[in-house]
Wavefront OBJ file of the C-alpha trace (Angstrom):
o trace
v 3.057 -1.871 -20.936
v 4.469 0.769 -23.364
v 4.671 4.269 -22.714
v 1.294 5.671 -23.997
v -0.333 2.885 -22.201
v 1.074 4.360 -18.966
v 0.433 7.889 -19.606
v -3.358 7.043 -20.217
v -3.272 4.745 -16.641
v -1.347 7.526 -14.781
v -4.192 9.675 -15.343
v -6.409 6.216 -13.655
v -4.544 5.877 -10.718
v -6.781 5.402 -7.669
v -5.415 7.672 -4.812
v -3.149 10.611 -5.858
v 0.612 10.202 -5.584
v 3.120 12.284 -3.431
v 3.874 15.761 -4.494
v 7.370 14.332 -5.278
v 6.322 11.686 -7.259
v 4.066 13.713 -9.507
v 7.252 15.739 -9.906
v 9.023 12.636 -11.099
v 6.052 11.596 -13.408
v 6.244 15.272 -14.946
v 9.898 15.322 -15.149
v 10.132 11.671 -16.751
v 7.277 12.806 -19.204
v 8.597 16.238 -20.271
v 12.267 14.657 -20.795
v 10.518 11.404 -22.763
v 8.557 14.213 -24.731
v 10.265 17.245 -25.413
v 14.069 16.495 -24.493
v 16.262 18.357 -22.513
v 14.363 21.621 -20.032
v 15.465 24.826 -21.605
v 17.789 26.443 -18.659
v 15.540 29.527 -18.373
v 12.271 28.413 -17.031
v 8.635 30.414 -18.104
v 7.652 31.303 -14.763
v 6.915 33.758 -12.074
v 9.601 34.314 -9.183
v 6.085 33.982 -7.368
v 4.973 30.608 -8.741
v 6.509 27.756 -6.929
v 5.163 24.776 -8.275
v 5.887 25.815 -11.988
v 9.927 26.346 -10.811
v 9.822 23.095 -9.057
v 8.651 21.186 -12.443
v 11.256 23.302 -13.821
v 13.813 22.008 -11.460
v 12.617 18.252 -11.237
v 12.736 18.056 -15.264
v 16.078 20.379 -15.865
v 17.475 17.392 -13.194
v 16.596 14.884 -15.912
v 19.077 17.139 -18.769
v 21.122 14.669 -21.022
v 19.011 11.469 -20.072
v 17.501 10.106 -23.438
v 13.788 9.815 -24.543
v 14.132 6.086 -24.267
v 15.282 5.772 -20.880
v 12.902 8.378 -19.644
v 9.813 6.477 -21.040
v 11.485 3.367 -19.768
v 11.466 4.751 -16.000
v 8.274 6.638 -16.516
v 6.725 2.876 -17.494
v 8.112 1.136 -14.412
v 7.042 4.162 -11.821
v 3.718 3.900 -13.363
v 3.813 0.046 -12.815
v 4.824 0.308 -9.224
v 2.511 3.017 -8.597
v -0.556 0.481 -9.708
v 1.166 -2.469 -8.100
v 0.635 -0.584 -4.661
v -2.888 -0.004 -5.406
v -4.162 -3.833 -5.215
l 1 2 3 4 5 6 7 8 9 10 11 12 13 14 15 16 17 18 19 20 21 22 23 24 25 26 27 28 29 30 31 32 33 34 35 36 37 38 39 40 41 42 43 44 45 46 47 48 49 50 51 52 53 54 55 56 57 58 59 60 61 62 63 64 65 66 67 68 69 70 71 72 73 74 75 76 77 78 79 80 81 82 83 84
């Protein structure tokens, strides 16, 4: 499976993964994507959820495109494999 092929099944998956996975799928995608977080997030001292993207894909900072599609790909593949 390639990478577009797993964004389009992520969006399939039967039962919705953890809060920290979905992190980790967002992360993995933004980093695959659009490179490294800027340091400065576009959020709201008030909104949570947006700084902990923030935080889950600044994590990710120097890891290349191709290994973040790579281990986007295989959590996507594990996350179906646990669905059968």
């Amino acid at each position: 499976m390639n990478f577009e092929e797993a964004v389009v099944l992520s969006k399939t998956l039967k039962e919705k993964p953890s809060n920290d996975v979905l992190l980790e799928l967002y992360s993995l995608f933004k980093q695959a994507t659009e490179g490294d977080a800027p340091e400065k997030g576009d959020y709201n001292m008030f909104d949570f959820v947006a700084k902990a993207k923030h935080n889950a894909w600044l994590e990710l900072k120097g890891q290349s495109s191709e290994v973040s599609k790579e281990k986007y790909v295989d959590l996507v593949t594990s996350l179906l494999a646990t669905e059968d």
